[in-house]
C-alpha positions as CSV (number, residue, x, y, z in Angstrom):
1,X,43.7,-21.7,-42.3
2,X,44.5,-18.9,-45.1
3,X,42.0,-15.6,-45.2
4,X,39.9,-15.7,-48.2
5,X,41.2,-13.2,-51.3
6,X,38.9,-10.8,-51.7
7,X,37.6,-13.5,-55.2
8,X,36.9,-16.1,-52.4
9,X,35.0,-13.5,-50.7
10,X,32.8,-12.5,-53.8
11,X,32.0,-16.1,-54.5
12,X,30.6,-16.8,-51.0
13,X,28.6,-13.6,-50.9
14,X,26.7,-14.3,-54.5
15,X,26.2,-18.0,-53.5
16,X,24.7,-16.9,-50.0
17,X,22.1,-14.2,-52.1
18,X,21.7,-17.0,-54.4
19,X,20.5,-19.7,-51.4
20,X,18.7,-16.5,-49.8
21,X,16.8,-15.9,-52.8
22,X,15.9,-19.9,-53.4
23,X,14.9,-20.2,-49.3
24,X,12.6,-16.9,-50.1
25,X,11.1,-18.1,-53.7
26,X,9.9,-21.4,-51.5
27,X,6.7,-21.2,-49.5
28,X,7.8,-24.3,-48.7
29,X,11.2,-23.2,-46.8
30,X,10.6,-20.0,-45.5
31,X,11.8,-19.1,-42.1
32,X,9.3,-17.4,-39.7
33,X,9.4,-15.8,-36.7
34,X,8.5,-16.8,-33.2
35,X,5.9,-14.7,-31.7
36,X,7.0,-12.2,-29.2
37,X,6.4,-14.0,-25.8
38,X,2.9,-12.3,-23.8
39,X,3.7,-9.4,-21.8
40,X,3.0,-10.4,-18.2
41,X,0.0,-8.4,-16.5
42,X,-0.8,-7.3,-13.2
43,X,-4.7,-6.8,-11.7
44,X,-5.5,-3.2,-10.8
45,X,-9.1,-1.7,-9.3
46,X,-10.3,0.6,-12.1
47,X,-11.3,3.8,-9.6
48,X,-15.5,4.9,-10.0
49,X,-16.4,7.0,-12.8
50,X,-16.2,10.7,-11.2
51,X,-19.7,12.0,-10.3
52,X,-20.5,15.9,-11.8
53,X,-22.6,16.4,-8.5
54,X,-23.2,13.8,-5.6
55,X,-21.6,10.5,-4.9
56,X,-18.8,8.9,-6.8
57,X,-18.1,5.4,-6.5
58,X,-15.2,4.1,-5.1
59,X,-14.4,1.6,-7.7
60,X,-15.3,-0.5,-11.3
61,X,-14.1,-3.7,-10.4
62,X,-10.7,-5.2,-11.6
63,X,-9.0,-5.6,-15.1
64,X,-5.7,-6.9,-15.7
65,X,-3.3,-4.3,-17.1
66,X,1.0,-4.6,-18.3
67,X,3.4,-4.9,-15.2
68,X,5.3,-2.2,-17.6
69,X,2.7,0.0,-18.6
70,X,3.4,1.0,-22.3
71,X,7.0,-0.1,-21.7
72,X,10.0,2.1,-23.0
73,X,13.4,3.2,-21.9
74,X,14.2,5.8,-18.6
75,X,14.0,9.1,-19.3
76,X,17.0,10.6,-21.0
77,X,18.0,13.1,-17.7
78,X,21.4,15.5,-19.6
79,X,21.2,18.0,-17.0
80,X,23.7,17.2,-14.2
81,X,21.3,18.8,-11.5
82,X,19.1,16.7,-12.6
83,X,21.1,13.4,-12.7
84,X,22.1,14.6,-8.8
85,X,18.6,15.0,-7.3
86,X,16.7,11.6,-9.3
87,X,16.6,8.7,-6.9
88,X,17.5,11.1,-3.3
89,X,15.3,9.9,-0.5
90,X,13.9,12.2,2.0
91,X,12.3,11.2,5.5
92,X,9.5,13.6,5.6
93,X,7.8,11.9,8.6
94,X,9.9,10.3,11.2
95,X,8.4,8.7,14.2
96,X,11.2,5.7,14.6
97,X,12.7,2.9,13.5
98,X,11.7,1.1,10.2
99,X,11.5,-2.0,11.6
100,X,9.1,-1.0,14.2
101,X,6.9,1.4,12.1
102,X,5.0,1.4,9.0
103,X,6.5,2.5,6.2
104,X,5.0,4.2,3.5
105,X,7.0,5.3,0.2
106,X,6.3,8.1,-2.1
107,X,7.3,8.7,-5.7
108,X,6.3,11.1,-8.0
109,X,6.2,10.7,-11.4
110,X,5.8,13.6,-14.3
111,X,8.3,16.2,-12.0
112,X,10.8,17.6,-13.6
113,X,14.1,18.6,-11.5
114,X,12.8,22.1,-10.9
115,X,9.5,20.8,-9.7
116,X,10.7,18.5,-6.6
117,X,9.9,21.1,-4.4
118,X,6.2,20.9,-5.5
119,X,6.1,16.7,-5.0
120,X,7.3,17.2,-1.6
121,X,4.0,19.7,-0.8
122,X,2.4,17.5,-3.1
123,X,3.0,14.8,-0.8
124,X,2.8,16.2,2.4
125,X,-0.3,17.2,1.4
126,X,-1.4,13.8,0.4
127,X,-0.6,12.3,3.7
128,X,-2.5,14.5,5.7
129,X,-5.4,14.1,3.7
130,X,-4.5,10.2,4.6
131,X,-4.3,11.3,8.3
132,X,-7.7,13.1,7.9
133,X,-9.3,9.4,8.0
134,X,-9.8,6.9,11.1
135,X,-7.9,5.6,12.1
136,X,-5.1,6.8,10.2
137,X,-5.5,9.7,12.3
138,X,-5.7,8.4,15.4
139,X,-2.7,5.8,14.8
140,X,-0.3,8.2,12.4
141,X,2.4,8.1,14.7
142,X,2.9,4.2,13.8
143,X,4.6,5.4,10.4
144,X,7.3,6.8,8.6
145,X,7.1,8.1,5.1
146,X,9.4,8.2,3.0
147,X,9.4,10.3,-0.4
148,X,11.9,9.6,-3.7
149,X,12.8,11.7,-5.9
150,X,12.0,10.5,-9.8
151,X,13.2,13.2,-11.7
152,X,11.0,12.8,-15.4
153,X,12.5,14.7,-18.6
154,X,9.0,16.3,-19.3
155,X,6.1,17.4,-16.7
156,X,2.6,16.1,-16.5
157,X,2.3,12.6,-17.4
158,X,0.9,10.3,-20.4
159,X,-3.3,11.0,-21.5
160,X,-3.6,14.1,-19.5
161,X,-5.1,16.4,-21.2
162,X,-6.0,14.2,-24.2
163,X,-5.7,10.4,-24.8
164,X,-3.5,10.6,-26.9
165,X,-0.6,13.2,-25.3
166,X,2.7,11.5,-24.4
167,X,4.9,12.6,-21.8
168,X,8.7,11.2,-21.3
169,X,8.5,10.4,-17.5
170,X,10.2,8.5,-14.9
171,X,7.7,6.0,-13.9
172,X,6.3,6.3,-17.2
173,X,2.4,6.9,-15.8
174,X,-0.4,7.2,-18.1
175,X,-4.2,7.7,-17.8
176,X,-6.4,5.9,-20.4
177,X,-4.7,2.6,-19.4
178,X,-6.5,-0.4,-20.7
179,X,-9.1,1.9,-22.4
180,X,-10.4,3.9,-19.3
181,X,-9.7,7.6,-19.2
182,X,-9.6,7.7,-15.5
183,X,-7.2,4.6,-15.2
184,X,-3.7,5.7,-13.9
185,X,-1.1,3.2,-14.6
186,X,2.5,2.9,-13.9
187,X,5.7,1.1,-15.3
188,X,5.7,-1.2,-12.0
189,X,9.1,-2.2,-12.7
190,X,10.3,1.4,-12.8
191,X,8.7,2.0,-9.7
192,X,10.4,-0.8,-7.8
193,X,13.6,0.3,-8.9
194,X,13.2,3.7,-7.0
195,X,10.9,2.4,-3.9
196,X,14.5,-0.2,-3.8
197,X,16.2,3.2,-2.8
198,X,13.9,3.6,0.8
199,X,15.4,1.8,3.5
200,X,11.6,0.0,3.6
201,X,8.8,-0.2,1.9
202,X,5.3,-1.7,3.3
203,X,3.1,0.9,1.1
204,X,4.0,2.6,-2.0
205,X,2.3,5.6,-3.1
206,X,2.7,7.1,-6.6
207,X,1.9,10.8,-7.4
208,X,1.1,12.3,-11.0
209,X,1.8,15.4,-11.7
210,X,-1.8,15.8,-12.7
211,X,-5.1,17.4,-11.7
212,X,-7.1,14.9,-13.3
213,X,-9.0,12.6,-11.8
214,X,-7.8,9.1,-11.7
215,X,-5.6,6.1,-10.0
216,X,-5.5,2.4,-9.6
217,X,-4.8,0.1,-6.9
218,X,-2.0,-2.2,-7.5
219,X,-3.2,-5.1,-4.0
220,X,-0.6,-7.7,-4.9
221,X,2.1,-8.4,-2.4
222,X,5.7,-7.0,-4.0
223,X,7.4,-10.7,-4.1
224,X,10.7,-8.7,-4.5
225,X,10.6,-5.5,-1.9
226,X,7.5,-6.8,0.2
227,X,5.1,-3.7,0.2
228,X,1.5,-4.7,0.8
229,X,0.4,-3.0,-3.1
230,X,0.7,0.4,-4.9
231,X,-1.7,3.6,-4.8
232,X,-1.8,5.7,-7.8
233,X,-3.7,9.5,-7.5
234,X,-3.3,12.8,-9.0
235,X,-1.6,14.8,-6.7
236,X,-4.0,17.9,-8.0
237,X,-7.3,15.6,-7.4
238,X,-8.7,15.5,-4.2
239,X,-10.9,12.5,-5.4
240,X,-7.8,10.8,-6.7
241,X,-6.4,10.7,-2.6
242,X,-9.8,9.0,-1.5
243,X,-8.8,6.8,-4.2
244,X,-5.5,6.1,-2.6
245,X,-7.1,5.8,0.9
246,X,-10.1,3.3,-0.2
247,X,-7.2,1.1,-2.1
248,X,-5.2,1.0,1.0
249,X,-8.4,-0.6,2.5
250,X,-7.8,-3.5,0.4
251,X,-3.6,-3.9,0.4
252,X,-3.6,-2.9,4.3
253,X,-7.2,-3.7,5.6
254,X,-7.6,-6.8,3.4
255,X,-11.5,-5.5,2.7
256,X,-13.4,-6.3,0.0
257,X,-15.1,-3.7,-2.6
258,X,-18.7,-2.9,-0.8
259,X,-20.2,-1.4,-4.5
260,X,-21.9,-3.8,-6.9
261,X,-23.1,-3.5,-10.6
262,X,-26.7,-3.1,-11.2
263,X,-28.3,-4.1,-14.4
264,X,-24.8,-5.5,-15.0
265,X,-25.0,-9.5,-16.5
266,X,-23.3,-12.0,-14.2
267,X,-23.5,-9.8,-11.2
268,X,-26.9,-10.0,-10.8
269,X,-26.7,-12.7,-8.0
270,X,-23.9,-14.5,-5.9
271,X,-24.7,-18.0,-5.5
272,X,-21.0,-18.9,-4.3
273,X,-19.1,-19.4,-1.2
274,X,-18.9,-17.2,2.2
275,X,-16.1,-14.8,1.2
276,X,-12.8,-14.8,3.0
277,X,-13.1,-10.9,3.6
278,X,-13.9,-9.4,6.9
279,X,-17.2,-6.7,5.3
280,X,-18.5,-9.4,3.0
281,X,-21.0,-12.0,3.9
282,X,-23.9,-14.1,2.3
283,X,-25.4,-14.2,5.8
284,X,-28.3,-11.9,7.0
285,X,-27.9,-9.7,10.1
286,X,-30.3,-12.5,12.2
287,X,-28.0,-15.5,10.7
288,X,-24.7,-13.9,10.8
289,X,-25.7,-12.9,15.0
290,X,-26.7,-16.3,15.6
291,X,-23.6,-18.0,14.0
292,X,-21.1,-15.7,15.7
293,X,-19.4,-14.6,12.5
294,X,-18.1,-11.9,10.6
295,X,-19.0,-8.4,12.0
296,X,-21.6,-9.6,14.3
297,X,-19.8,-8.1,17.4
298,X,-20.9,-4.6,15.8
299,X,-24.5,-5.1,14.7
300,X,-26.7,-2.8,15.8
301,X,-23.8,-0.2,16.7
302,X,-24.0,3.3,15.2
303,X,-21.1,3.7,12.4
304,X,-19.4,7.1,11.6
305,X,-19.6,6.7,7.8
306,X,-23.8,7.3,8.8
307,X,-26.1,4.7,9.9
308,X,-26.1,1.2,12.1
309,X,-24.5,-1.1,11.3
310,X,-26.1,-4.4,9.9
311,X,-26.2,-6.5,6.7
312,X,-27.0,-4.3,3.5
313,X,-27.9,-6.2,0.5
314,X,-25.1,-6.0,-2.3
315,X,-21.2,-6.0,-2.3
316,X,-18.3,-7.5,-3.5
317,X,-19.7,-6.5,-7.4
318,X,-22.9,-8.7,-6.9
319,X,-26.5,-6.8,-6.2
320,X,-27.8,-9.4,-4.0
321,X,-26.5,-12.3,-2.3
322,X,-23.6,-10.6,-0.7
323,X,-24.2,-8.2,2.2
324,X,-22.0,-5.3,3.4
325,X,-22.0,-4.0,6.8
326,X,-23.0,-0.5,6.4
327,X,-24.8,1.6,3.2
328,X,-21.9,3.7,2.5
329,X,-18.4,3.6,4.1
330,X,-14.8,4.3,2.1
331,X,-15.2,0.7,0.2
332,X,-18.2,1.9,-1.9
333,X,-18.0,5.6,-1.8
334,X,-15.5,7.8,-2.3
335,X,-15.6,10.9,0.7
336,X,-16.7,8.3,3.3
337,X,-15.0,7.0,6.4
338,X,-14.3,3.5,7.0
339,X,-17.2,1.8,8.8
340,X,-16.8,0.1,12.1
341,X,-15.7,-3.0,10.8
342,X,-13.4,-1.3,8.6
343,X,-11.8,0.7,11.1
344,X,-11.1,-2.9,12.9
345,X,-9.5,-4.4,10.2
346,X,-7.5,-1.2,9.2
347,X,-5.8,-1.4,12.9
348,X,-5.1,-5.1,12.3
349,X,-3.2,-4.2,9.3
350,X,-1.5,-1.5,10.9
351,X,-0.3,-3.9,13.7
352,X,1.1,-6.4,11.1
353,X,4.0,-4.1,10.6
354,X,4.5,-1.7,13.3
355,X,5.2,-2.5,16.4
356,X,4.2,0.1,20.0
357,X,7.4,-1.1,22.0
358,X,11.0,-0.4,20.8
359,X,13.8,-0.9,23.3
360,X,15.8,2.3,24.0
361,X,18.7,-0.3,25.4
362,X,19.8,-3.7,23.7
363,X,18.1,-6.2,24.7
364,X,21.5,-8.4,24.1
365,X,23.5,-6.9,26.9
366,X,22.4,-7.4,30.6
367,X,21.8,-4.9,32.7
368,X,23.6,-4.4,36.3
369,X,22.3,-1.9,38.6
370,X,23.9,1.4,37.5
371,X,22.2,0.9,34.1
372,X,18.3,1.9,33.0
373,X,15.8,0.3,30.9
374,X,14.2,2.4,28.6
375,X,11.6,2.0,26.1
376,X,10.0,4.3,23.1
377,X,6.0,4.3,22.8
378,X,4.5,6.0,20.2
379,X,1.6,8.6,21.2
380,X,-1.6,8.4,20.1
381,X,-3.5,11.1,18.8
382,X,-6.3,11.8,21.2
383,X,-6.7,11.5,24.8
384,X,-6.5,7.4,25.0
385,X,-2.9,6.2,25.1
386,X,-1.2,3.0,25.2
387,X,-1.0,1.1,28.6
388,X,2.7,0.3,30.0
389,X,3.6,-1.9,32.6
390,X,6.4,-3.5,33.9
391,X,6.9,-7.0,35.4
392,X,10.1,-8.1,36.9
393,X,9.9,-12.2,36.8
394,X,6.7,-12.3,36.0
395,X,5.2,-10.2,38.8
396,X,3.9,-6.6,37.9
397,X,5.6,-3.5,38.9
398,X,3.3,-1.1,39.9
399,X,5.0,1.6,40.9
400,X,6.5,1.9,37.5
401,X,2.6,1.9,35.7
402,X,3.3,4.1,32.8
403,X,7.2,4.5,33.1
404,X,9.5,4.7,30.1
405,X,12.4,4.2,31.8
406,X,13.2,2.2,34.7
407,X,16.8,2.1,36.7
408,X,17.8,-1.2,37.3
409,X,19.1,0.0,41.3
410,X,15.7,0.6,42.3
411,X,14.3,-2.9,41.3
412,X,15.5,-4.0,45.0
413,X,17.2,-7.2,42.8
414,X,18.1,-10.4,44.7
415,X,21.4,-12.5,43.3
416,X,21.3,-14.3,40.4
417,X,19.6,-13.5,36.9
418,X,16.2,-11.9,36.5
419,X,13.9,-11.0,33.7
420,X,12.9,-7.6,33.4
421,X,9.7,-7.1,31.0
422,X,8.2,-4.3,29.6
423,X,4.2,-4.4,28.2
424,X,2.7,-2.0,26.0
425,X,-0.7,-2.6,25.4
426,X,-3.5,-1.4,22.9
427,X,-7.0,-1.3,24.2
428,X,-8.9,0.3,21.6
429,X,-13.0,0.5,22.1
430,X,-12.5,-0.1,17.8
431,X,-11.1,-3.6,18.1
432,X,-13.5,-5.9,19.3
433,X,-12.6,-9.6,18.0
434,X,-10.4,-11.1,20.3
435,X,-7.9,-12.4,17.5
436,X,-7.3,-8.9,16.6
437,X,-7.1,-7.9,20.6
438,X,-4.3,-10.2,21.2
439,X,-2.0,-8.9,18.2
440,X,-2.1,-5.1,20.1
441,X,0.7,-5.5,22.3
442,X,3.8,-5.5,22.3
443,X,6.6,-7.0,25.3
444,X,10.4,-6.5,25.3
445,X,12.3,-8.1,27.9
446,X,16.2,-7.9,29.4
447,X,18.1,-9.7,31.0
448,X,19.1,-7.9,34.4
449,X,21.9,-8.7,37.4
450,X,22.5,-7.5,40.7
């Protein structure tokens, strides 16, 4: 085919603002554009409105927010320090394996490359006001955590001090999200892609660069990296870490909100269901006893958040119709401890990704006689510690009650194959449902010859 002359080329471009200018003179034939598809949402717990003086409540119920915040590009980084340091992970608490602890991320957002040094205070400090709560503090050495460095162009994030102040940050946080001032929420696609950089993830925790009050809990399930949800908190705030601890409740614990809405309409009364979570019930104290149910093996038992422990009217958003166990535990107010049913569901979550017995020797090879068994158990904080024993065949080994290593000559072995077993047990006083019971052990077993 011959190039068009440069006459051809006129011709076609007058006819084509000719036909543009008929298709634009007809209402008839004019071209519109498809909508932009819906952005897709997430839900997120709105944190209680900060009290000037007493209690604050530890949430305002759910509202669906953007999976990518405001949206917008990464943070232009020009600096080549600070193209080094974004995305570095540090271990900052190390008490194993990852795939016998539970792993809690870190990321910061609204630090700028001279400021890293601050986010890793900032987060120390935010764990061990975690570690400050039971039984977190009791059970910390069950976890690793695992900081990442987001390295933002600007420091401070999006709505602090004013609503309308913009900051160009890593994880692109924001307060005033969907209209709430003490709402912090993230680009959660932003924050997967540096949480990706940890060698696990079952909690994520994001830290503003902010001491304003605020946060959200993000309870889905990652479908993608498998962490249980996303805490956001002010590093500055030390309300905004009871956030993060009373939202681990729900991604961890799998506990309902105890705090309701009064003179709110549609929460007035619940007239539904029995819930699925463990601290809500539409039974009384009498009913729930006689049926065997729901927290019934506490009832009556003091609870350190203050108080016995019973069936309080209002939870789960509704003033009546839905009891909690206790007045005031972590799940209504902010400051609080977990109550006792709490605590139990807490350690059920804990056990669902750590685990108490890690083989110090492969379980693949066997052992002969000049070899040793040896296993790692984590220490609890306190004076109650995990029970070891040892069975060889299935018959106990008494002599080696409380042993982390065992040699394989002294075992007194007869010819042929034989199992040797290790079993770590948890016998927590705070665990009393016998479903929960059974999940606090843990057994490794090798194969040994004479």
């Amino acid at each position: 085919m011959r190039p068009p002359t440069r006459g051809g080329i006129a011709t076609a471009t007058l006819a084509g603002a000719a036909l543009l200018a008929t298709l634009l003179a007809s209402p008839a034939s004019a071209v519109t554009a498809d909508p932009p598809p819906p952005r897709p949402k997430v839900q997120v717990e709105i944190p209680g409105p900060e009290a000037a003086s007493g209690q604050t409540l530890a949430g305002s119920g759910p509202t669906l927010v953007p999976v990518n915040g405001r949206g917008g590009s990464a943070p232009h980084l020009s600096a080549p320090s600070s193209v080094a340091a974004d995305g570095r992970v540090t271990k900052v608490v190390d008490n194993g394996s990852t795939a016998d602890r539970l792993d809690i991320v870190i990321v910061g957002d609204g630090y700028t490359a001279d400021q890293l040094d601050r986010f890793h205070a900032d987060a120390k400090e935010k764990w061990g006001e975690i570690t400050g709560v039971e039984p977190y503090t009791t059970y910390q050495n069950l976890f690793n955590v695992w900081t990442v460095d987001a390295v933002s162009a600007q420091s401070g994030v999006s709505g602090d001090p004013a609503q309308g102040d913009v900051k160009d940050t890593a994880l692109g946080s924001y307060f005033w999200c969907d209209g709430v001032e003490r709402l912090l929420c993230v680009d959660q696609d932003k924050v997967d892609s540096y949480v990706a950089k940890a060698p696990q993830a079952d909690l994520v925790v994001v830290l503003a660069n902010s001491a304003k009050y605020g946060g959200a809990g993000y309870n889905e399930p990652s479908p993608t990296l498998g962490y249980e949800g996303i805490s956001t908190a002010s590093a500055g705030n030390a309300k905004s870490g009871q956030v993060a601890i009373h939202e681990t409740g729900h991604s961890l614990g799998k506990l309902a909100d105890e705090y309701f809405y009064p003179g709110t309409p549609g929460y007035e009364h619940y007239e539904g269901p029995e819930a699925d979570q463990s601290n809500i019930s539409v039974l009384t104290a009498d009913r729930m006893a006689a049926a065997r149910t729901k927290w019934y093996r506490w009832l009556g038992e003091v609870s350190p958040d203050g108080g016995t422990v019973g069936a309080y009217e209002g939870g789960g958003y509704y003033v009546t119709g839905l009891n909690r166990p206790t007045d005031g535990s972590i799940m209504r107010i902010l400051g609080k401890p977990f109550n006792l049913p709490g605590v139990e569901a807490m350690i059920a979550g804990f056990y669902r990704h750590a685990s108490i017995a890690t083989p110090g020797v492969s379980t693949s090879r066997t052992l002969r006689s000049y070899d040793v068994a040896r296993v790692t158990v984590p220490r609890l904080v306190g004076e109650r510690q995990l029970t070891v024993r040892w069975y060889l065949d299935g018959r106990e080994l008494r002599r080696y009650a409380g042993a982390r290593v065992v040699p394989v000559w002294g075992l007194g072995l007869g010819r042929g194959s034989h199992d040797l077993t290790v079993r770590v047990t948890d016998s927590t006083a705070s665990v009393r449902d016998p479903g929960i019971a059974a999940g606090l052990h843990a057994t490794v077993t090798w194969r040994a010859h004479r």
